[in-house]
C-alpha positions as CSV (number, residue, x, y, z in Angstrom):
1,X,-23.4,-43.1,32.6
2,X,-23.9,-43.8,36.2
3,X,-24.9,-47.4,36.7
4,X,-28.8,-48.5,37.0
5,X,-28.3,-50.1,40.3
6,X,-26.3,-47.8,41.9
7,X,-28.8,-44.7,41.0
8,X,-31.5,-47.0,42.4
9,X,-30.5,-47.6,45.4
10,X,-28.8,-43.8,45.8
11,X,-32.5,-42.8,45.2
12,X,-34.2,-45.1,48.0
13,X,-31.5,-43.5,50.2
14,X,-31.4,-40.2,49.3
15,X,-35.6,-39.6,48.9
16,X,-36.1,-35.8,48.4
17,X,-32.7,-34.8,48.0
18,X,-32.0,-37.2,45.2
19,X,-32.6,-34.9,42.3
20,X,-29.8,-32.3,43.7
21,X,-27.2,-35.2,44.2
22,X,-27.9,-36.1,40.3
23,X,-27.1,-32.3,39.5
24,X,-23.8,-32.3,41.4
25,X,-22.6,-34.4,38.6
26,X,-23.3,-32.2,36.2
27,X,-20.8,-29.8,38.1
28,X,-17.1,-29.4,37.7
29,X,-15.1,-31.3,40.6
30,X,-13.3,-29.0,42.8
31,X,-9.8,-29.1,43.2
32,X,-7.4,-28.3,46.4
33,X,-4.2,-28.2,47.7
34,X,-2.8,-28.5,51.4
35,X,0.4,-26.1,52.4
36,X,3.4,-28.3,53.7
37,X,4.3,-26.9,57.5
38,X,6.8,-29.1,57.3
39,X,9.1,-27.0,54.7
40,X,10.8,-24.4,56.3
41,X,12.9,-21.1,55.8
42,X,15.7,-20.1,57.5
43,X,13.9,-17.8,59.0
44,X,11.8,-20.6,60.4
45,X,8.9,-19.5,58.5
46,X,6.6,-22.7,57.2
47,X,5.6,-22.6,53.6
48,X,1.9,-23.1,55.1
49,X,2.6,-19.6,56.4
50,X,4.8,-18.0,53.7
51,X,2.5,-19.0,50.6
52,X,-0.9,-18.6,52.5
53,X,-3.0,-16.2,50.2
54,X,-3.4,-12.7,50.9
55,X,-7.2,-12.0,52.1
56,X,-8.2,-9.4,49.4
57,X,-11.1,-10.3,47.1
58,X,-9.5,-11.7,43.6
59,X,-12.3,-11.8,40.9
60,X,-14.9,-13.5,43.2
61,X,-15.0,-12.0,46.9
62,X,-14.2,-16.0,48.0
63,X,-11.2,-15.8,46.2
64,X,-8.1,-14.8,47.5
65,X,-4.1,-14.6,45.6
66,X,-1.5,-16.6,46.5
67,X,0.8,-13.6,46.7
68,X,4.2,-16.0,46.0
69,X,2.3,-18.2,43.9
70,X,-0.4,-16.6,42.1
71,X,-2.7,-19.1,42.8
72,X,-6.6,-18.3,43.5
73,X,-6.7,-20.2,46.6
74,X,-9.8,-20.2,49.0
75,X,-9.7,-22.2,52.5
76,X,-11.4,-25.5,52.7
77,X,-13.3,-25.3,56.0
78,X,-12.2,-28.8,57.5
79,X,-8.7,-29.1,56.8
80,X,-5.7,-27.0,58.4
81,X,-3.7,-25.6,55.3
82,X,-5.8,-26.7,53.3
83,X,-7.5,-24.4,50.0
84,X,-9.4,-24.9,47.0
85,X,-7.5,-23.7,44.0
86,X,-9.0,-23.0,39.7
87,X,-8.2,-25.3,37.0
88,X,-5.9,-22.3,35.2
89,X,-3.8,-22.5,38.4
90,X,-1.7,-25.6,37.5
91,X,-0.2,-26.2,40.8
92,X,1.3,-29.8,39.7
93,X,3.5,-27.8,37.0
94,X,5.2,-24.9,39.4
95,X,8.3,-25.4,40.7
96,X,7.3,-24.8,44.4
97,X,5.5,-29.0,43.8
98,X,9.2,-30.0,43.0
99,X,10.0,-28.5,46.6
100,X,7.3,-30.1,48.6
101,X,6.0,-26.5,49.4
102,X,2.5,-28.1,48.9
103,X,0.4,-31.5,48.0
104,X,-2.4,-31.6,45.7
105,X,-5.0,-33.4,47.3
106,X,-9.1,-33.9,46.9
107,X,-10.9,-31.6,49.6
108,X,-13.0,-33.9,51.3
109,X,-10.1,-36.7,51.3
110,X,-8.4,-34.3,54.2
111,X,-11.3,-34.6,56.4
112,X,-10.6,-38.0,57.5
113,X,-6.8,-37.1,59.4
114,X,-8.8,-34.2,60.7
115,X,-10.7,-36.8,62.6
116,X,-7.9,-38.9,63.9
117,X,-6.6,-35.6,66.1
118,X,-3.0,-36.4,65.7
119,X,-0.6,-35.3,68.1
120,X,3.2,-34.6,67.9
121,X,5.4,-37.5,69.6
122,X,2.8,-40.6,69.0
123,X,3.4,-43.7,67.3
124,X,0.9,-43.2,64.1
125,X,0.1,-46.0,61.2
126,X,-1.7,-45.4,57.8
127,X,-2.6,-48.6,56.7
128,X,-3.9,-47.9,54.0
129,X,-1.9,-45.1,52.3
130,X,-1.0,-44.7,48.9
131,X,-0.9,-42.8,47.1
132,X,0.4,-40.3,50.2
133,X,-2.2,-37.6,50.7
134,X,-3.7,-38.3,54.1
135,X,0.2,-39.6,55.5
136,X,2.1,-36.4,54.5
137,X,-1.2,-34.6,56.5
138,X,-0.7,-36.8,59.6
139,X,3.1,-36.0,59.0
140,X,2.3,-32.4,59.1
141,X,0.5,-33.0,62.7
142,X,3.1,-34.8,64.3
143,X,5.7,-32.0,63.3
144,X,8.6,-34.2,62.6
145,X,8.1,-36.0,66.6
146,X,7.2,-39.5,66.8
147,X,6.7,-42.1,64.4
148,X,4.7,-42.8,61.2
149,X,4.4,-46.1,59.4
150,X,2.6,-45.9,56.5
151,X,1.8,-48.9,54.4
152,X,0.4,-50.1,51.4
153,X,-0.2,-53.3,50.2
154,X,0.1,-53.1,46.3
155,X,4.3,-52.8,45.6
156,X,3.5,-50.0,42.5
157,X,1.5,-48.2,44.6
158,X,4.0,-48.3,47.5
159,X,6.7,-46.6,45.2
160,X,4.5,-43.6,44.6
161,X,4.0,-43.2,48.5
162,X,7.6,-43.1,49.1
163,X,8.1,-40.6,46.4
164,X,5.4,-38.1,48.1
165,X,6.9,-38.9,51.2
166,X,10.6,-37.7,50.0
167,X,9.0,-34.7,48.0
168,X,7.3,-33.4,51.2
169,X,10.4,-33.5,53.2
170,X,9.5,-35.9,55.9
171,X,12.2,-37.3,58.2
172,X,10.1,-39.6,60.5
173,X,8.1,-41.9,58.1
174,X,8.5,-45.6,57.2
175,X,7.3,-46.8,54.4
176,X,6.3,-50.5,53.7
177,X,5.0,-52.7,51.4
178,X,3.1,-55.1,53.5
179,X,-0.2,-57.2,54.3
180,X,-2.0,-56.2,57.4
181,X,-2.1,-59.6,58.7
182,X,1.5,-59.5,58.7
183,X,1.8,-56.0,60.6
184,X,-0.8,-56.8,63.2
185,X,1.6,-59.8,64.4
186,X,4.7,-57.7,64.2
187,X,2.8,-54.6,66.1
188,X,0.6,-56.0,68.8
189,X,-1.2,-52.5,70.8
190,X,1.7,-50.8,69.3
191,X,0.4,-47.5,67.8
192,X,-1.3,-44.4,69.5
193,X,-3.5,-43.8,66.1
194,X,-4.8,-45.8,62.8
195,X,-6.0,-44.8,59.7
196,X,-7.8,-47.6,57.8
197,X,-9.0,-45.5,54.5
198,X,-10.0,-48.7,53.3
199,X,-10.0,-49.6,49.7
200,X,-13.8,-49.6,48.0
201,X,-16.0,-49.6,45.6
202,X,-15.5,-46.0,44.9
203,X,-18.7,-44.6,44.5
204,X,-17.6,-41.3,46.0
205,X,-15.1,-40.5,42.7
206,X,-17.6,-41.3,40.0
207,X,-17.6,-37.4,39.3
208,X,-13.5,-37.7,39.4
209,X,-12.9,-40.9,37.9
210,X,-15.0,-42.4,35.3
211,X,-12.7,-46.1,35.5
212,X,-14.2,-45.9,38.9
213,X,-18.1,-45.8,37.7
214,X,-17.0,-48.7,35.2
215,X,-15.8,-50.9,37.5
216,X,-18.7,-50.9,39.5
217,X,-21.0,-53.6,40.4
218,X,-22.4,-55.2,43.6
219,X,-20.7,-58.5,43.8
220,X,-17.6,-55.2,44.3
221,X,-19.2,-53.9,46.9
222,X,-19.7,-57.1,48.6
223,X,-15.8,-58.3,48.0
224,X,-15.3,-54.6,49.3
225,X,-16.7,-54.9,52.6
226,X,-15.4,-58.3,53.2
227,X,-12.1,-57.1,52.8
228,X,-12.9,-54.0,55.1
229,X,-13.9,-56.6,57.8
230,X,-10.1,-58.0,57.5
231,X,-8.4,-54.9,57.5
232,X,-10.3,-53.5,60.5
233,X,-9.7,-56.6,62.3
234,X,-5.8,-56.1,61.9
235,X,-6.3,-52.6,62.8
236,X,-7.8,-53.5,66.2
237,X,-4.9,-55.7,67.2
238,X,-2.5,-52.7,66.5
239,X,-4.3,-49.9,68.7
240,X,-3.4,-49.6,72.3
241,X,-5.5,-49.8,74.4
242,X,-7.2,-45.3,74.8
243,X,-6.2,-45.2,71.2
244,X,-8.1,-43.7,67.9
245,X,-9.2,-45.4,65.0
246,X,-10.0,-44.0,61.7
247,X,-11.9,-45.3,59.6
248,X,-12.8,-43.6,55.9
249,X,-14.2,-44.9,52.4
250,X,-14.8,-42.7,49.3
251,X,-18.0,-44.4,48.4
252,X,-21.7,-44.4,49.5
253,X,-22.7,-48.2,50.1
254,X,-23.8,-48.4,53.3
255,X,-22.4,-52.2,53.1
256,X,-19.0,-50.8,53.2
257,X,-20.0,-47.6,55.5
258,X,-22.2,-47.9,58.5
259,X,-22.2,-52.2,57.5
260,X,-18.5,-52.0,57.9
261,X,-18.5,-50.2,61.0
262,X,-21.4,-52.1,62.7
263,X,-20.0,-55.7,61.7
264,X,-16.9,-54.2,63.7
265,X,-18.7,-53.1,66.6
266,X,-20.1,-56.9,67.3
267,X,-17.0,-58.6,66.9
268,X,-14.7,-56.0,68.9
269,X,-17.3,-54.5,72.1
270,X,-13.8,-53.4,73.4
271,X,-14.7,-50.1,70.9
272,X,-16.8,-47.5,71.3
273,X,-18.1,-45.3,68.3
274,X,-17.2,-41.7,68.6
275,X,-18.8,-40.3,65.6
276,X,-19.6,-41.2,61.7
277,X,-19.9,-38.5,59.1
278,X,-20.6,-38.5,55.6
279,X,-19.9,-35.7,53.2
280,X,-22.6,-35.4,50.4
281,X,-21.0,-33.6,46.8
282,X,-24.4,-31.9,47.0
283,X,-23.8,-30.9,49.8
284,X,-20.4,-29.7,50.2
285,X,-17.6,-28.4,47.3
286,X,-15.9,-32.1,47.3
287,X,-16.2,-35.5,46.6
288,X,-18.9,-38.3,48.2
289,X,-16.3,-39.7,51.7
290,X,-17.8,-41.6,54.8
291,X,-15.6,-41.5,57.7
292,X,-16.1,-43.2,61.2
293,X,-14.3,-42.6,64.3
294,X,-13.3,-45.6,66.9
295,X,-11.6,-45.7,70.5
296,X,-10.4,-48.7,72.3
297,X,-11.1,-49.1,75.7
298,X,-8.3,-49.0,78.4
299,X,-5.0,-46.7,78.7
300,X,-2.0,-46.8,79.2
301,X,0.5,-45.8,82.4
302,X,2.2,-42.3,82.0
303,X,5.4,-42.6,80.4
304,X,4.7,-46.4,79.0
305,X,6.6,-47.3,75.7
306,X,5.6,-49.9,73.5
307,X,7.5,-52.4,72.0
308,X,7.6,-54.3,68.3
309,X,7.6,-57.9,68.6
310,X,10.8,-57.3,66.9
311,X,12.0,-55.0,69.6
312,X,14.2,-52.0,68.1
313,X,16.1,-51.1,65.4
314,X,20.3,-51.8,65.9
315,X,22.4,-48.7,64.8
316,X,24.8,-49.1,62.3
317,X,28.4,-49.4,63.2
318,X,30.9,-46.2,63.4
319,X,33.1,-47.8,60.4
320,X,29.8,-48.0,58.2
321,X,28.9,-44.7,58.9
322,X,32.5,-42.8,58.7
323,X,32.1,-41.2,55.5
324,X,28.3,-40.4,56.1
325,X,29.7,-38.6,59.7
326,X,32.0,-36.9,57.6
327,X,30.2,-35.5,55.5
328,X,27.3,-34.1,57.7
329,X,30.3,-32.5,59.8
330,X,31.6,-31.1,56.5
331,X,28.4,-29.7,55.4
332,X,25.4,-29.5,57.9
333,X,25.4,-26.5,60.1
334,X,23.5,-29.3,63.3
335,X,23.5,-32.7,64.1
336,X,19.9,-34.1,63.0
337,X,18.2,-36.2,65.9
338,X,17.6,-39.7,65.8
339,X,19.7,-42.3,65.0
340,X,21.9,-43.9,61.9
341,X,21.2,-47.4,60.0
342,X,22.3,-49.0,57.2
343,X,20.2,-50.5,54.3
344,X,23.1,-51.7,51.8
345,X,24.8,-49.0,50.6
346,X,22.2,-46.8,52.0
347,X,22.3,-44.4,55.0
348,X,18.9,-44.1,56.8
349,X,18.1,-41.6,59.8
350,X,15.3,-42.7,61.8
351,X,13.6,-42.2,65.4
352,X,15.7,-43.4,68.3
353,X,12.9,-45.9,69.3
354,X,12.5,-47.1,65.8
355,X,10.9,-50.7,65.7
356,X,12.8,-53.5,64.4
357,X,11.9,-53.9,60.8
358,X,13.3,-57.1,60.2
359,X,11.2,-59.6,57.6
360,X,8.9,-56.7,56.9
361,X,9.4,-55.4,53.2
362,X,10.1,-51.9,53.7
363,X,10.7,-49.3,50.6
364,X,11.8,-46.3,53.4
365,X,13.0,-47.0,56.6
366,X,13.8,-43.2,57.4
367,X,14.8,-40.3,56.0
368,X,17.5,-41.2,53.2
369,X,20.8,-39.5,54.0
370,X,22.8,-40.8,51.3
371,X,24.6,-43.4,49.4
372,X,27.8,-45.0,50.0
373,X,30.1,-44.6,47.0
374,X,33.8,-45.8,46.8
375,X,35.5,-43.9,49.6
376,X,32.7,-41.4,49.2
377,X,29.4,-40.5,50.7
378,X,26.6,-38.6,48.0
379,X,23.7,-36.9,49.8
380,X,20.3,-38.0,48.8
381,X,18.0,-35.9,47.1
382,X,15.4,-37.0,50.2
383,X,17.7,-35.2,52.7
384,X,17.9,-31.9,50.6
385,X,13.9,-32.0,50.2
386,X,13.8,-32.5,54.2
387,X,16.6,-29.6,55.2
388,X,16.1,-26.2,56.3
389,X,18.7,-23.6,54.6
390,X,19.5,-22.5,57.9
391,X,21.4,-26.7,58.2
392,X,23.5,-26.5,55.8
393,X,26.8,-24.8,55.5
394,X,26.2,-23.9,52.1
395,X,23.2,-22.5,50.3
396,X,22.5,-21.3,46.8
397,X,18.8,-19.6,46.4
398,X,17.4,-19.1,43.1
399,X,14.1,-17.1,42.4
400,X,11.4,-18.2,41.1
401,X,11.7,-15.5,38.7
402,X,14.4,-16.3,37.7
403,X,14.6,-18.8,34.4
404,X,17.5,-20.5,36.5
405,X,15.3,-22.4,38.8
406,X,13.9,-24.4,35.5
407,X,16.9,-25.0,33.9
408,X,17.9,-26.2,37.5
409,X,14.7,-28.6,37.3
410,X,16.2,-29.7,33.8
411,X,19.0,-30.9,35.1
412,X,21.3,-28.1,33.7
413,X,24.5,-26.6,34.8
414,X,24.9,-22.7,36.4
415,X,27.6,-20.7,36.8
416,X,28.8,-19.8,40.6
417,X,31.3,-18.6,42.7
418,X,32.2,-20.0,45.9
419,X,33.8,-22.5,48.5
420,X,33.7,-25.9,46.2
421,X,31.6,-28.7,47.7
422,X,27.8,-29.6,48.5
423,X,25.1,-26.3,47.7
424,X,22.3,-27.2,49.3
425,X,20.1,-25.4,45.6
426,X,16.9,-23.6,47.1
427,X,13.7,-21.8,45.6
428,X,12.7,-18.8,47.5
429,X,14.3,-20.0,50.1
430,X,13.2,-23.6,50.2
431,X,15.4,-26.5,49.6
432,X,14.7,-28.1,46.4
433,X,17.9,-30.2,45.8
434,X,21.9,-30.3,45.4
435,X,24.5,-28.6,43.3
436,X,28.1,-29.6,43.9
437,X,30.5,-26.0,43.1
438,X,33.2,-26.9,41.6
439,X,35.3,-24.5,39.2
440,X,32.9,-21.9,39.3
441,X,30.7,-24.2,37.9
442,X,27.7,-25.7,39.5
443,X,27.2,-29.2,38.8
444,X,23.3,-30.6,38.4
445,X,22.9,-33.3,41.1
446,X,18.9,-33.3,40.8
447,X,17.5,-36.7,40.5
448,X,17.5,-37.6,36.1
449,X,14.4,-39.5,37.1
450,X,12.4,-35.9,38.0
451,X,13.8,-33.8,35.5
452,X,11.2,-31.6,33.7
């Protein structure tokens, strides 16, 4: 039951082509994953490339199989590593999720990070970004160089975009819990790129998400687009000065779309407009998104680094981080880059120019390397997610074939033989958690909180 006012004003805008945007609803929504490049093999090998689908015609010509999977997986046209999978797939239910081999993510909500041409080594922010789907994409671009803050303002929210973040196995993300008016003073022409996928009236998801079409109403779309305003404000103050700003909705108001971006445009002529695009669901296998793409005047001299108001983060001191060096000398085959700092009793490894993040409410500083116990340091389940087999001393693969892997996933015991100490536990050769071999028996150290 689509709302009166909404179809009205969808028909004035849509004229002819109105009666085919009605019939998309009547369609199933597509679904799609994106293949992590991030997760690797000792071999090196990226699980975008190990579990990219064979090109041989599987029921439809379109369709292709996921050979390790099984999946029926067809490419989506705009995103890198990105395919549409079938409903009997179940991708969310394979152990392969648990690993981070791939995220389940709407097709035309990868378009946006497409746009904001990310490149390896630049200081990135999603503003925006729960619940994780475009910052583990941008992650993917910046192949583990540079730095990605991505926030989000609602603290439930926030929790779920750390999770994704560990689960995808990324090492340079920080992840806070913040209001933009508070970054934008702490980050002055600080970041290289911005995504602003601004929160809406989500007319785009109506197909997806019928709480969406309930909520609706235009007084929404007007508190919408004033709260766009603010965020893109905060945004500006944040780019430096040659940077790229992203800006993306999932709904169709032109109030919140081309208003939104206009508005901007008179109160900040230091931007230029690149390019807007909107992506019609009868038009396109996906959902409705509108995405607009800014630059700020200027640049930068070569080599320039910028600076947090805060300056940067202070290391931890060697007697903090004894039992964490330990450890990694005990049981990682290298010595990961970037440096050490300490969050209570937690061990973070983060970029060597890492910004100060004092008074800023942050969930993830870095990529959690562990706890400290009494005269004892216990991996985190975030670093096994993040490690290659080919960085740890000791490795214990299990197949997917083999019923071990889920009773692994349930937190049960296995029988092994070995040097005791940490097992870095792995699926096809992708990390997936710890085991701790002692006895001949390896103990379950996968988190209680995701067993299955």
């Amino acid at each position: 039951m689509l709302p009166e006012l909404f179809l009205k004003r969808m028909q004035e805008m849509l004229g002819d082509e109105y009666e085919a945007f009605l019939q998309s609803y009547e369609q199933e929504k597509y679904q799609a994953l994106r293949l992590n490049s991030l997760k690797k093999t000792k071999g090196g090998e990226s699980a975008a490339t190990v579990l990219a689908p064979r090109k041989e015609a599987c029921r439809e010509p379109l369709f292709w199989l996921g050979e390790k999977t099984g999946f029926h997986l067809r490419e989506v046209p705009w995103a890198k590593d990105g395919y549409y999978y079938e409903k009997e797939d179940q991708p969310g239910k394979h152990p392969y999720h648990e690993a981070g081999l791939y995220y389940i993510q709407e097709p035309s909500a990868m378009a946006p990070v497409t746009l904001l041409e990310v490149q390896p080594g630049e200081r990135v922010l999603d503003l925006c970004a729960a619940p994780g789907g475009k910052s583990t994409q941008i992650a993917a671009a910046l192949q583990g160089k540079g730095l990605l803050i991505s926030n989000e303002i609602h603290p439930a929210r926030a929790k779920i975009l750390s999770e994704n973040i560990e689960r995808m196995g990324i090492r340079n993300a920080c992840v806070t819990n913040e209001t933009p008016q508070h970054l934008s003073q702490l980050f002055p022409e600080y970041f290289n790129r911005i995504l602003v996928d601004a929160p809406c009236s989500g007319e785009g998801m109506f197909r997806k998400n019928e709480e969406a079409c309930g909520e609706w109403s235009p007084e929404n779309v007007e508190l919408c687009a004033d709260r766009q305003d603010e965020i893109l404000d905060c945004a500006a103050q944040m780019l430096l000065p040659g940077g790229r700003l992203v800006y993306s909705t999932c709904t169709f108001a032109p109030q919140e779309n081309e208003g939104s971006i206009n508005r901007f445009m008179e109160r900040h002529p230091e931007f230029s407009l690149v390019k807007t695009l909107r992506l019609w669901p009868h038009h396109i296998q996906g959902e409705g998104h509108f995405a607009a793409v800014l630059e700020k005047a200027g640049s930068m001299p070569v080599g320039y680094q910028a600076i947090s108001a805060g300056g940067f983060v202070r290391e931890a001191g060697k007697k903090d981080l004894e039992e964490c060096i330990a450890f990694c000398k005990e049981f990682l085959q290298v010595q990961l880059p970037g440096k050490y700092i300490k969050f209570g009793e937690h061990i973070y490894l983060v970029p060597e120019d890492m910004p100060n993040l004092q008074g800023l409410k942050v969930l993830r500083p870095g990529l959690h390397m562990g706890t400290l116990k009494k005269n004892r340091f216990e991996p985190s389940h975030a670093l096994a997610l993040a490690l290659a087999p080919d960085e740890a001393v000791n490795v214990w693969n299990l197949s997917l074939e083999d019923d071990t892997v889920r009773a692994y996933l349930n937190g049960q015991t296995f029988s092994a033989s070995g040097e005791k100490g940490w097992y870095l536990i792995c699926v096809d050769g992708f990390s997936l958690g710890w085991g701790k071999l002692a006895g001949g028996i390896m103990k379950n150290h996968y988190p209680k909180g995701l067993r299955k």
